[in-house]
PADREN-714216 format. One line per 3 residues: number of its first residue (from 1); their letters; for each residue y, z, x of N, C-alpha, C. Coordinates in steps of 0.1 Angstrom, whole numbers, always signed. Layout:
// residues N
NUM	a	Y:Z:X:Y:Z:X:Y:Z:X ~ ... .
***
This chain:
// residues 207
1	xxx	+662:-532:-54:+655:-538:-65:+640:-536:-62 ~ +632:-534:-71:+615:-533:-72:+609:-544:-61 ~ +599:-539:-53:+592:-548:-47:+581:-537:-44 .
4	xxx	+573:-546:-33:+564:-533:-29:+566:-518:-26 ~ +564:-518:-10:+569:-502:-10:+580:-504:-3 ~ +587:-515:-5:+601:-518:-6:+608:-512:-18 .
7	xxx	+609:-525:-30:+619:-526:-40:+614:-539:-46 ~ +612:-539:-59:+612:-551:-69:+624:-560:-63 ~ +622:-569:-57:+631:-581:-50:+633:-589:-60 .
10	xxx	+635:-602:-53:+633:-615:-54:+626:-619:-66 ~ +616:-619:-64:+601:-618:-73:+599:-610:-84 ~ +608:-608:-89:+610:-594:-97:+607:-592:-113 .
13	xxx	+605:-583:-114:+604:-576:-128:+608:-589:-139 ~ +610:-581:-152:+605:-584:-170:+605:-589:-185 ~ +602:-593:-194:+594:-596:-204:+592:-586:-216 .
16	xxx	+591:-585:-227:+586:-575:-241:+573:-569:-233 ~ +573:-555:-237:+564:-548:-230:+551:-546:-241 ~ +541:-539:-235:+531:-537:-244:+538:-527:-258 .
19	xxx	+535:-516:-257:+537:-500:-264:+548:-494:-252 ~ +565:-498:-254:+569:-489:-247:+571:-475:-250 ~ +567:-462:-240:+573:-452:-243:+580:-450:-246 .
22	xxx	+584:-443:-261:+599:-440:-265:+604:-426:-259 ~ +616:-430:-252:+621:-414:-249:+626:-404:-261 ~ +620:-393:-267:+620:-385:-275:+630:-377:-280 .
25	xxx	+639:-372:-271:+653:-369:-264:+662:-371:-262 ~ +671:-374:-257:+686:-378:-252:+690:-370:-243 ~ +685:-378:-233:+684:-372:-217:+676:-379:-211 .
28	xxx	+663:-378:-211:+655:-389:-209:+659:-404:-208 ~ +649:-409:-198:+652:-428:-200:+642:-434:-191 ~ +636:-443:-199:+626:-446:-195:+624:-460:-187 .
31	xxx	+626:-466:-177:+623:-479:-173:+610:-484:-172 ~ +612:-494:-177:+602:-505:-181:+600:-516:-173 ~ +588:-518:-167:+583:-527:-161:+570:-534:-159 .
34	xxx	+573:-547:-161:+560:-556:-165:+554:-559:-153 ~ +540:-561:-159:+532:-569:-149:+533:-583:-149 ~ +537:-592:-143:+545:-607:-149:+529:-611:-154 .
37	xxx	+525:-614:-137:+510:-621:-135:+504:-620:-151 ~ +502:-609:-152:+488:-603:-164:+493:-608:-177 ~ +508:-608:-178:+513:-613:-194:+512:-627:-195 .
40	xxx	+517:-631:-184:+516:-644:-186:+505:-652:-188 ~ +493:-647:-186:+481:-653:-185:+475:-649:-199 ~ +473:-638:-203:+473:-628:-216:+480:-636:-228 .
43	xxx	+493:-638:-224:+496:-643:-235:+504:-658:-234 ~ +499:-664:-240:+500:-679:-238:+519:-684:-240 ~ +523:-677:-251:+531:-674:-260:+544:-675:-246 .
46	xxx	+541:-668:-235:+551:-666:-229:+553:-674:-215 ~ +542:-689:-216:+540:-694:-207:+558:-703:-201 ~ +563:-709:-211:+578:-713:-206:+586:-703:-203 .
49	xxx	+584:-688:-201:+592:-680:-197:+596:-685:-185 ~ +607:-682:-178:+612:-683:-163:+605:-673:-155 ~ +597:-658:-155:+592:-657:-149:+581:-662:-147 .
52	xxx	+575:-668:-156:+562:-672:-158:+562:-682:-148 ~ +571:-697:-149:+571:-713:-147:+574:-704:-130 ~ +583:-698:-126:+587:-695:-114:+575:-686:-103 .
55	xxx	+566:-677:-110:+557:-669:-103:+563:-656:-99 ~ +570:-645:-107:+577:-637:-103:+561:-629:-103 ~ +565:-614:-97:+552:-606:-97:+554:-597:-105 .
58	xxx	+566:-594:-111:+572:-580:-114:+583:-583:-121 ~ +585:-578:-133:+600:-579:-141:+603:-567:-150 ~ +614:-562:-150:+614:-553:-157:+620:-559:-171 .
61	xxx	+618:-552:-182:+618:-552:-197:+625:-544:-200 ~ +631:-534:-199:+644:-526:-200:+645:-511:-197 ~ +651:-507:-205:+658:-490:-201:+658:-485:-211 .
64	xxx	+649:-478:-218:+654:-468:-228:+656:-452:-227 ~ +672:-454:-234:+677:-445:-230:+680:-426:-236 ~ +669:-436:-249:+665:-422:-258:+679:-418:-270 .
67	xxx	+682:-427:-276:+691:-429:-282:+685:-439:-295 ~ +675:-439:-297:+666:-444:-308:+665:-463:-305 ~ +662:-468:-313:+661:-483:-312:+663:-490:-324 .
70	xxx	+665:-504:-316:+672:-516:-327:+688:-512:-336 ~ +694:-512:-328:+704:-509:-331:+715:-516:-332 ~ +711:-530:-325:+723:-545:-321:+719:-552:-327 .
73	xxx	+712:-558:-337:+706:-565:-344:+718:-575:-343 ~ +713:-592:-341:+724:-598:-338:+729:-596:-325 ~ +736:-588:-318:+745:-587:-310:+735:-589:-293 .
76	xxx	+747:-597:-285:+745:-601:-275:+751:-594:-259 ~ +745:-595:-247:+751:-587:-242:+756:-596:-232 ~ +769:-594:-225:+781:-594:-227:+782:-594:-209 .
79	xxx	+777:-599:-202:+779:-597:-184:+788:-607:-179 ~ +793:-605:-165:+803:-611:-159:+792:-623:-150 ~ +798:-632:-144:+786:-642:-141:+779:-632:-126 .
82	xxx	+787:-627:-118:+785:-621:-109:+779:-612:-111 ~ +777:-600:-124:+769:-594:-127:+753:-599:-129 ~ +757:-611:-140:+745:-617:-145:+735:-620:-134 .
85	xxx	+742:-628:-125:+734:-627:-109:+720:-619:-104 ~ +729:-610:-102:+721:-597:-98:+713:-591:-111 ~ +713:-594:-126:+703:-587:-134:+688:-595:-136 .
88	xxx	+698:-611:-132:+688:-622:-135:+670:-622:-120 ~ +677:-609:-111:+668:-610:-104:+659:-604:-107 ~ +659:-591:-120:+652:-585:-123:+647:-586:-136 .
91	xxx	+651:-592:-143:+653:-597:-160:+655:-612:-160 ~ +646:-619:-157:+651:-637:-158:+653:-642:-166 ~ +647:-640:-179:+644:-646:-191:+659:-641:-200 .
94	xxx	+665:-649:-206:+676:-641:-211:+672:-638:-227 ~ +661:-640:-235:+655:-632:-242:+652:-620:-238 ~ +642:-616:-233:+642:-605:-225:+656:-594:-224 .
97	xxx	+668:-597:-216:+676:-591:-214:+685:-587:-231 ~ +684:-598:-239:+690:-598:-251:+677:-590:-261 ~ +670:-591:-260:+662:-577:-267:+661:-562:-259 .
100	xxx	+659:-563:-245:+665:-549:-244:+678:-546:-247 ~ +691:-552:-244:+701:-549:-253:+700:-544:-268 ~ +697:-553:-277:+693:-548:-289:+689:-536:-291 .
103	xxx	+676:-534:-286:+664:-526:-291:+672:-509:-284 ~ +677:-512:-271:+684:-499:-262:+693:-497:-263 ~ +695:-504:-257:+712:-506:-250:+723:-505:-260 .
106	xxx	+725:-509:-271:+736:-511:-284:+734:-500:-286 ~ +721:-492:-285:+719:-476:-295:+728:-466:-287 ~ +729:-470:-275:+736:-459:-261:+751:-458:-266 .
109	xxx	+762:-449:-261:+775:-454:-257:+783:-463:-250 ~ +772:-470:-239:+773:-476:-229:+776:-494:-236 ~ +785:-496:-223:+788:-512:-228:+775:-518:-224 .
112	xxx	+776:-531:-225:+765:-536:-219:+765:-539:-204 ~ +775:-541:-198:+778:-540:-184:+772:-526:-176 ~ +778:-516:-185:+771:-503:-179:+756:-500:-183 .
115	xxx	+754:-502:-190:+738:-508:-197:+733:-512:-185 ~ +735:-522:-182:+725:-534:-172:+727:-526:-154 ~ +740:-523:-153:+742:-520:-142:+732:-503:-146 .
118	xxx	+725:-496:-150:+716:-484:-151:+702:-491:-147 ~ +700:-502:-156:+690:-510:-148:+688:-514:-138 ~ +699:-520:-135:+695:-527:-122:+692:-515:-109 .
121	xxx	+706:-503:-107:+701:-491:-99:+687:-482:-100 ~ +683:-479:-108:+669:-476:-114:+664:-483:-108 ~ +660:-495:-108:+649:-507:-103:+656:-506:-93 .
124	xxx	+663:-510:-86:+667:-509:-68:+666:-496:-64 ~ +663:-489:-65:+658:-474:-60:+642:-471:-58 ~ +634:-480:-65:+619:-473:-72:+614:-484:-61 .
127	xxx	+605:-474:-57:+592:-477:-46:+583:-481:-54 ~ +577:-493:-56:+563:-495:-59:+551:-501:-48 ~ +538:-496:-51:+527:-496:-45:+524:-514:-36 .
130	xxx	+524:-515:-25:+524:-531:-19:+514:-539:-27 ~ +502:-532:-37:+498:-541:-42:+497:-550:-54 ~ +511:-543:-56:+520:-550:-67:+528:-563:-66 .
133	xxx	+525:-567:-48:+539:-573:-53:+531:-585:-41 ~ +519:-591:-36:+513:-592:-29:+506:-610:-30 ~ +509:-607:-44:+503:-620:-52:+490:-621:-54 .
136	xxx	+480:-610:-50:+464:-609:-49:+460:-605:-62 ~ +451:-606:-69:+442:-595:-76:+436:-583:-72 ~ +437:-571:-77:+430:-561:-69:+421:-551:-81 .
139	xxx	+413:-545:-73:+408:-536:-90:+415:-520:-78 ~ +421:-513:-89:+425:-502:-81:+424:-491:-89 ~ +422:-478:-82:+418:-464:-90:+430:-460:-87 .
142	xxx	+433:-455:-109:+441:-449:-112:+446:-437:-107 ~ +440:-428:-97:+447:-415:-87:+447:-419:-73 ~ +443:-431:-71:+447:-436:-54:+461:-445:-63 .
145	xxx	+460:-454:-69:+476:-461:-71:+489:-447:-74 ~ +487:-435:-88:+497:-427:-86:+497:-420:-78 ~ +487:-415:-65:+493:-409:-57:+503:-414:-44 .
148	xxx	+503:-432:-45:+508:-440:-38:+522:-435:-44 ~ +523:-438:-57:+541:-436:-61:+542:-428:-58 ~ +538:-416:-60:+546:-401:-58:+545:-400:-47 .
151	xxx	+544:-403:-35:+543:-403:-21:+554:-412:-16 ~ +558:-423:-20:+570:-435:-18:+583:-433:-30 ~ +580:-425:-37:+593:-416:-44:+591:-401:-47 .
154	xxx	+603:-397:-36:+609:-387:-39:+610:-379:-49 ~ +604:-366:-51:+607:-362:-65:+598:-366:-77 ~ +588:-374:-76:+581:-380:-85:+572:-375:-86 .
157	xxx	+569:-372:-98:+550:-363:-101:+543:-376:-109 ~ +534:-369:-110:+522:-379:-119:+526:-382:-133 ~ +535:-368:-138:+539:-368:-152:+548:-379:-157 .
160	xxx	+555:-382:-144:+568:-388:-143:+562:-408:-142 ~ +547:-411:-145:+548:-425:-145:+536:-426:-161 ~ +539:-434:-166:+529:-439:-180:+525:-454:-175 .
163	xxx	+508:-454:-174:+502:-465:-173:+499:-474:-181 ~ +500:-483:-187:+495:-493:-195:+486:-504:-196 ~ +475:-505:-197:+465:-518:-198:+463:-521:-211 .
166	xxx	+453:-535:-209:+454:-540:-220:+442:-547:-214 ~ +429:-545:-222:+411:-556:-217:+415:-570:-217 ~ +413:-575:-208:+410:-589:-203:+398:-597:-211 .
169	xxx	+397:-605:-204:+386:-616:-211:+369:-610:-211 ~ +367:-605:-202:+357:-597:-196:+355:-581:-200 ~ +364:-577:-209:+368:-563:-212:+369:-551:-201 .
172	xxx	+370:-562:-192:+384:-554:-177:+394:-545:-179 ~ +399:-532:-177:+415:-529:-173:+423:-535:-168 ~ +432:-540:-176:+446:-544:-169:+458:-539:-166 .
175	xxx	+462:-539:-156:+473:-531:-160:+487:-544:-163 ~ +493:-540:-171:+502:-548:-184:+516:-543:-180 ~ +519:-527:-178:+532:-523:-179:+530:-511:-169 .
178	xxx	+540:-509:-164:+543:-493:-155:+559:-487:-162 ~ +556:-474:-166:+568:-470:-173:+569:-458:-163 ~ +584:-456:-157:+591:-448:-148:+600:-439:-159 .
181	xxx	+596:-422:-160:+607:-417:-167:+617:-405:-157 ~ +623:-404:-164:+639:-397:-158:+645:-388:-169 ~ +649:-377:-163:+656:-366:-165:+669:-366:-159 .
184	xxx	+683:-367:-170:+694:-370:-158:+697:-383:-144 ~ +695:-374:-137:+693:-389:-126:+678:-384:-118 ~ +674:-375:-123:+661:-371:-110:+648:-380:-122 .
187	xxx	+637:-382:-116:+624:-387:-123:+618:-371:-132 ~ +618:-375:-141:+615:-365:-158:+593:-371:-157 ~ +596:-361:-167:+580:-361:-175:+582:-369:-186 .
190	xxx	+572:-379:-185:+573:-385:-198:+567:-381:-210 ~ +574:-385:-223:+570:-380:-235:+564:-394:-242 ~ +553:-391:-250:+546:-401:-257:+542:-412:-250 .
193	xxx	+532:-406:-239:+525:-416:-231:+516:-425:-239 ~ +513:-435:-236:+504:-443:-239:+488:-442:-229 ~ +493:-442:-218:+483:-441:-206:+469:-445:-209 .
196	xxx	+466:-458:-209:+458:-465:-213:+448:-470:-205 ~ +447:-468:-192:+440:-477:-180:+427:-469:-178 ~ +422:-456:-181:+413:-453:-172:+411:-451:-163 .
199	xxx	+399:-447:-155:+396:-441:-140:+403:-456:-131 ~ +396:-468:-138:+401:-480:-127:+409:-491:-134 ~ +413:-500:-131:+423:-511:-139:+422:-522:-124 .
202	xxx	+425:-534:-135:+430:-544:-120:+447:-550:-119 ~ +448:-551:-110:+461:-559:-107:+462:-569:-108 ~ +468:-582:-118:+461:-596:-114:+471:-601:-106 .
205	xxx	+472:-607:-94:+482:-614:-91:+488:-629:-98 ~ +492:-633:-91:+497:-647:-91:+488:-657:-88 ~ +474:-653:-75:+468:-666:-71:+458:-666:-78 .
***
């Protein structure tokens, strides 16, 4: 699961994302993951969330799997309690999980079991940077943070992550979202970046 240069743990991932990259293709798939800290604060809207009330650092927002979007309109997804468990570590909010469903997941072949279970392995695989998950604020340069990822994953190039900010009160970089893409099972180039941060951006923590 995501944590620092661990794995998104405990404290984990996501929430509706800023501009997620759409994968362009079918093949591609793109994981999605929030900055909890920064949304929650950003947007007021999302303060009863469970990550928010709890202090997660990190949540992921879904999987797109390049199979177009909104596709479940209405429909719900469908986990065993045991499964739900383990998604709820990564996805708290069960809005959250029922719009990536919708928006992804319904568009795929995949049930929703196999859906969530693509998420959840994706996120328990991916190395992210310790100062993600730390609870600190940091201001950090955008080629010292990606060359941290592609150094703590295998296989990963620079092509292979889309940054996301969003100006703060102060008209700061934030960083808002980190989008992971994939080719098959190996980490892909992403298509229709957003990459929004700039030379520098900050991390907000939790404190």
């Amino acid at each position: 699961m995501i944590a620092s240069a661990a794995v998104l743990q405990g404290v984990t991932l996501l929430p509706t994302s800023a501009h997620a990259a759409s994968a362009s293709k079918i093949g591609q798939r793109v994981l999605m993951i929030e900055m909890t800290p920064a949304l929650c604060r950003m947007q007021p809207s999302r303060a009863r969330m469970r990550q928010c009330l709890e202090g997660y650092s990190l949540t992921v927002s879904g999987l797109d799997l390049g199979y177009g979007e909104r596709c479940g309109r209405g429909s719900q997804p469908r986990l065993s309690p045991l499964q739900l468990k383990v998604v709820n570590r990564i996805m708290p909010d069960s809005s959250v999980r029922t719009q990536a469903w919708q928006h992804y997941g319904a568009c795929s072949p995949l049930s929703a079991s196999s859906y969530f279970r693509q998420v959840v392995n994706l996120a328990g695989q991916l190395k992210l940077p310790d100062e993600l998950n730390t609870g600190n604020s940091y201001t950090v340069s955008k080629s010292r943070f990606i060359k941290q990822m592609t150094r703590l994953n295998q296989g990963m190039s620079a092509s292979s992550i889309d940054l996301i900010c969003q100006d703060g009160s102060r008209r700061q970089s934030i960083l808002t979202d980190v989008h992971i893409c994939y080719e098959g099972n190996d980490f892909g180039r992403c298509n229709n970046v957003v990459n929004s941060c700039g030379k520098n951006f900050i991390i907000s923590g939790r404190k």
